[in-house]
N, C-alpha and C positions, 0 to 999 in steps of 0.2 A: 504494500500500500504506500503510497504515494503523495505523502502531505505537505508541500510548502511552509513552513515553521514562521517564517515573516508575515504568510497571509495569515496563517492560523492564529495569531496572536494579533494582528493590528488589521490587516485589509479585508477581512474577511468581515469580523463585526461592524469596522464602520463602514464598510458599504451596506448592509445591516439595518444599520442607525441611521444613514442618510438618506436610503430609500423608504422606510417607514417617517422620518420628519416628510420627506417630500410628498409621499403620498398622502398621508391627511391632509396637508398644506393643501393638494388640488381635488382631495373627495370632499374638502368641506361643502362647496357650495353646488358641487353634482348632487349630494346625499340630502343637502335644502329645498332643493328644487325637484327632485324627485319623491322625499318623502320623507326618506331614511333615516329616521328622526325619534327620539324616545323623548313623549308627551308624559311632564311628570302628570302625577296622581296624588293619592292623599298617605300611600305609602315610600314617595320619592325624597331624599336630601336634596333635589334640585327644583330651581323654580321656572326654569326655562327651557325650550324645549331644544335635546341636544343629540349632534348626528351620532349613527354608529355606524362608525366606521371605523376604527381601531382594532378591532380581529383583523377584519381582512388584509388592515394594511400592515399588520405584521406579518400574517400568510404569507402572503406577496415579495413583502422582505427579505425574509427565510428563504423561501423558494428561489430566488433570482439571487442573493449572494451565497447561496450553494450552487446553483447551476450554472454560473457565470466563469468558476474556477475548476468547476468537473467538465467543462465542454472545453473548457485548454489544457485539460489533462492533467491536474495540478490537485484534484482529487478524486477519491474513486466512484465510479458509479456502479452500484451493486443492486439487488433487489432489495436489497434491505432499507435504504435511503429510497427509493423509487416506492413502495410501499409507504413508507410513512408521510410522503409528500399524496398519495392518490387518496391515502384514510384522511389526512387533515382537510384535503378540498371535499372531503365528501362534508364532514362538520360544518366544516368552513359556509359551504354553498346552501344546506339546509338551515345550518345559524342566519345567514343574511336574510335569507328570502321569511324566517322568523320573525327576524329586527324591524323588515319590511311589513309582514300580514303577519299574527302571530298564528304558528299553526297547533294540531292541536296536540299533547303531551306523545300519544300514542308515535306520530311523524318524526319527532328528536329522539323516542328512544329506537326505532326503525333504523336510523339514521347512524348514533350513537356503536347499533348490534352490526352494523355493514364496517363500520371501520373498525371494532374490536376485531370482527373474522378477518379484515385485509391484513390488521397486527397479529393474527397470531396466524394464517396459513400463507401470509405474504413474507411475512419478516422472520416466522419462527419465534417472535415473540411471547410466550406464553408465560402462565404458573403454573409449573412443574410441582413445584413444594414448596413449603412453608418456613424450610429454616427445620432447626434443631431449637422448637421451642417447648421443647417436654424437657421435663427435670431433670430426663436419662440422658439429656443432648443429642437422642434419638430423632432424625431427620424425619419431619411428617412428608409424604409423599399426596399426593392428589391424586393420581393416580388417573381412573376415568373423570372424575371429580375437575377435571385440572380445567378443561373448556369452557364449564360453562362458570367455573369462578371466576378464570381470568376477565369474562364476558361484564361479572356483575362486579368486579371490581373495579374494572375498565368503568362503567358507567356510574359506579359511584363516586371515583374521581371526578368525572368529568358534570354531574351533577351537584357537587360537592363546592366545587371553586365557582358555579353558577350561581348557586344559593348566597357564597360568599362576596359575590357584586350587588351591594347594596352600597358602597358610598364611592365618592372622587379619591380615587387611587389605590383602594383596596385592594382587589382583586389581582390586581396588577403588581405592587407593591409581594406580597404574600408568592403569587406566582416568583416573581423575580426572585424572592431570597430562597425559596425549596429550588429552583434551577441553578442558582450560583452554588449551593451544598451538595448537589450532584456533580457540577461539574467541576470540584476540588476534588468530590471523588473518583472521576473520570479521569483526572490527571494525574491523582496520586496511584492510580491504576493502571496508568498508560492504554487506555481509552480513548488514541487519539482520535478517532473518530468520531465516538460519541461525545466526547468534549467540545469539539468543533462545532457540530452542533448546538449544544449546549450557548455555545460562546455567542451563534447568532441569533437565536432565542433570547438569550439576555439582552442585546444591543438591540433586537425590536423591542421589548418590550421598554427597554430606558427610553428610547424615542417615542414609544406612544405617551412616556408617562411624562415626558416633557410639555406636552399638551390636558394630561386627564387629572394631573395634581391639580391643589392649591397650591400656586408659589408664583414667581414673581408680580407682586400684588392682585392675583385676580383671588375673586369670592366664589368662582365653579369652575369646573371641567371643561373644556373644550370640546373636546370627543369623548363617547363614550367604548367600550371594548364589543358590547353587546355580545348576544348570545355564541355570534363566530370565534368569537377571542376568549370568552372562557371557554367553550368548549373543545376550541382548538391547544390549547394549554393546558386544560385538562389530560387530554389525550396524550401530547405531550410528555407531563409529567409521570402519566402513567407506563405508558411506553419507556422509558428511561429508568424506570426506578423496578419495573419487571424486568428489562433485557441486561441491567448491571447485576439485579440478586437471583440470576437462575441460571445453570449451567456448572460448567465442573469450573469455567475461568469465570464466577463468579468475582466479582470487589466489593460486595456491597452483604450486607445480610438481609432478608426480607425483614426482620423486627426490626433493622435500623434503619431500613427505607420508609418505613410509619413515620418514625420521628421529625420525617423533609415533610411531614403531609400533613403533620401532626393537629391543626386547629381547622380546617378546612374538613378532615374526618370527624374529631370533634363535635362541630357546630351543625353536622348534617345530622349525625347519629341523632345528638341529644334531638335537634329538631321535629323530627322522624317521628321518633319518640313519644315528644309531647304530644303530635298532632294527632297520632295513633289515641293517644290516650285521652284525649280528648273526642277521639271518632270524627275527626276531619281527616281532609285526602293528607297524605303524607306532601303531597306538594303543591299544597295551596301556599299560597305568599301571606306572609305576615309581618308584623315589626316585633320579633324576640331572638332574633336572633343575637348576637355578643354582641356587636357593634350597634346596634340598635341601645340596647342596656348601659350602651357607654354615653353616647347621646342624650337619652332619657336624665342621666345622672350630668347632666350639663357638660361633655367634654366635648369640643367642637370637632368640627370634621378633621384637621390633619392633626390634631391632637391622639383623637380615634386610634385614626391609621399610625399613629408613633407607638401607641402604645400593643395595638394587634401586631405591627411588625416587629418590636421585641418582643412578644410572644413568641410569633415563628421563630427567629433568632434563638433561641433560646431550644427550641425542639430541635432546630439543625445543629446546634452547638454539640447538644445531647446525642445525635446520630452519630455525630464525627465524633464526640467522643468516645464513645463506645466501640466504636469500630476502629482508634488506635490504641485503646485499652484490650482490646480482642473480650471482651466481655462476652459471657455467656448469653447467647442467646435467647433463652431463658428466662432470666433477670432484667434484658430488654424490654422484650415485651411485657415480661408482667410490670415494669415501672409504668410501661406504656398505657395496660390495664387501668396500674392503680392512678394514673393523672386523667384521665379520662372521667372514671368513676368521680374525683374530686372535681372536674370541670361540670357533670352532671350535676352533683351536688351544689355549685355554687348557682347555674343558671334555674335549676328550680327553684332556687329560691332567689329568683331574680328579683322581688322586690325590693329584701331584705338587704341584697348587693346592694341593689340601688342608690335604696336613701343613703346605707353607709356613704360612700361613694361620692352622693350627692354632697352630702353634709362637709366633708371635704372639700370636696369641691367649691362650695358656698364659703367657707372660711377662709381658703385660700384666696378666693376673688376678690371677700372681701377685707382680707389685708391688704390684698396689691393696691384697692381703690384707697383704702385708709394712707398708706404711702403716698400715693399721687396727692392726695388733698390734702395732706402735710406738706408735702414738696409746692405743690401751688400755692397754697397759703402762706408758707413763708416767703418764697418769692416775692410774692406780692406786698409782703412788709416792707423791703426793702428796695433800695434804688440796686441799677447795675453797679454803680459806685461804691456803695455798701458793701457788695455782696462781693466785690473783687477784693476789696480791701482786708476782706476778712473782719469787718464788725461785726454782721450777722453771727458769725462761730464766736465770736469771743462773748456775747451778749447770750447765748444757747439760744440762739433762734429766736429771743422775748424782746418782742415790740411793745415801747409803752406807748397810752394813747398820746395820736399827736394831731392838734385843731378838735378836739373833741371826739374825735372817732377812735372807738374802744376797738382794742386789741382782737386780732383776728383769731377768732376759736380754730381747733383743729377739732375732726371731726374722728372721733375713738370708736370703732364698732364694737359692739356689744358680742361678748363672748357668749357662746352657747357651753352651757353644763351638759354634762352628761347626761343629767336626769330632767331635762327639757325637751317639751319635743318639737320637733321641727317643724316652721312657720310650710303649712302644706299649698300658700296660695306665691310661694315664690313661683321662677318663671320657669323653669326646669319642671318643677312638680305640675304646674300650669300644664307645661305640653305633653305631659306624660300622659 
């Protein structure tokens, strides 16, 4: 095999990253004037209506700086790359025409089961076994079993990081950090080929996140990912985290490929769960999800996403470590188990999170505003002259009245006791 080492590390991603910036750049106003458009609602973070087109234009990306440097020879083309590109467009093409008309559950997961069978009888991609997660370090086999799991595993990824696109940059964000912890482990494996990939996967998705964050002063998204771009990433991740942990050249263990996946399975399971228990459709849309409960509890949108991205962080951290500690198998997953069951346990009791949460949150805000209104108040005693000269500091900030006008109060927030309880008509509690 045949890998340019120059392109694979620099030309390769940003042609990657250039062709996903430029393509939004010119699907914004086809996708306005066509349609292609996600009308918030009364379960939306956004109040505008915004294109989706961000799958596709990572598809696209991906597809064209890998095919660009395989048609010069410079990498290989096998059935295994040719497969994963014809499964993504099957997602890809049924996501859009989604984003477009919504179609109906039954057609995504039709969609979903045609690219799991192109990854496991196109690529050989399948699950074989489970890892050595018995006590014995006895290897579980799948056996005939191995098809249709890999099938419902496959689409519980790929429905998994769906569910998980509820705000500006999440989804995206979450994707990005389980693909760069694979592809440390692609290289620490000399998977240069899967790494490679990996690398352009990453650099689309940095370019679409340069438009779908909040950051250089905007209040929303740009583009959204829509249905094409999680389910294309989906896929993705799951293809990568199956075809590294199965086989005899295995790098990866299947318990420690959870932990790249780790709050995305999480937040489905429990989800699942509630709805079941409630006797709703397991995939009705709601607002309870984790990020929703961070929200509710007043933390703002990329607040949110800082805080679910150290999450994930923190599960990748956990996979890599474990896998340069050679940790029993075992032990993995059942850690795996027991943080799962404590994530359960906290979101059932999501109100309880909540107000916790909240209440912090409220005290913390309001210190910050108590500082600003000291910092402004004093200012305002004092001339510029004053304040350079250093009288205000040597006087501790006490202005006496001067022409009649009494000293400037500073405004002290009122501490909350433990044993008080919390004012329930704040604005947080409001929109909950």
């Amino acid at each position: 095999m045949r890998i340019d080492i120059p392109l694979t590390l620099i030309f390769g991603p940003l042609i990657a990253f250039v062709i996903t910036v430029l393509l939004i750049m010119l699907l914004r106003p086809v996708a306005k004037a066509a349609g292609l458009i996600d009308v918030p609602n009364d379960r939306s973070s956004h109040k505008q209506p915004t294109p989706l087109i961000g799958g596709l234009a990572i598809y696209i990306a991906v597809a064209c700086a890998y095919s660009i440097p395989a048609v010069m020879g410079l990498l290989p083309i096998n059935r295994g790359m040719g497969s994963f590109f014809i499964a993504g467009l099957v997602v890809v093409t049924v996501g859009v025409i989604d984003d477009y008309r919504p179609l109906p559950s039954s057609f995504r997961f039709i969609a979903q089961i045609i690219a799991s069978l192109i990854m496991i009888f196109g690529a050989g991609v399948v699950l074989d076994d489970l890892g050595g997660i018995l006590p014995s370090g006895e290897v579980v086999s799948l056996g005939w079993m191995s098809l249709p799991f890999t099938i419902f595993a496959t689409l519980g990824v790929i429905n998994a990081l769906n569910m998980c696109d509820g705000l500006d940059g999440l989804s995206g964000v979450m994707s990005l950090i389980s693909l760069i912890g694979l592809l440390l482990v692609a290289f620490l494996g000399s998977a240069i080929s899967s790494a490679y990939l990996l690398m352009l996967l990453a650099a689309a998705i940095i370019g679409f996140l340069v438009f779908n964050l909040r950051i250089f002063g905007r209040n929303r998204a740009v583009v959204f990912m829509g249905d094409a771009g999680s389910m294309f990433l989906g896929l993705a991740l799951t293809w990568f985290a199956i075809s590294m942990s199965q086989g005899a050249a295995r790098i990866i263990t299947p318990a420690a490929a959870l932990w790249f996946l780790m709050l995305p399975i999480f937040d489905t399971v429990v989800m699942i769960f509630r709805r079941i228990r409630r006797r709703r459709s397991p995939f009705a849309p709601d607002r309870e999800h984790i990020h929703h409960i961070f929200q509710m509890a007043g933390f703002t949108v990329n607040e949110t996403v800082v805080v679910m991205a150290a999450a994930a962080m923190i599960g990748v951290g956990i996979g890599l470590q474990s896998l340069d500690m050679r940790a029993p198998e075992f032990s993995v997953a059942g850690l795996f188990a027991i943080a799962g069951l404590l994530y359960m346990w906290m979101v059932m009791r999501a109100w309880k999170f909540m107000r916790f949460i909240e209440r912090s949150i409220c005290r913390r805000k309001s210190g910050r505003r108590s500082h600003e209104n000291r910092r402004q108040n004093r200012d305002a005693a004092y001339s510029g002259e004053e304040r350079r000269s250093g009288k205000d500091r040597r006087t501790g900030y006490r202005r006496k009245p001067v022409d009649g006008i009494a000293p400037i109060e500073v405004d002290v927030p009122r501490q909350h006791s433990g044993s008080e309880e919390y004012d329930s008509t704040s604005d947080s509690s409001a929109n909950y």
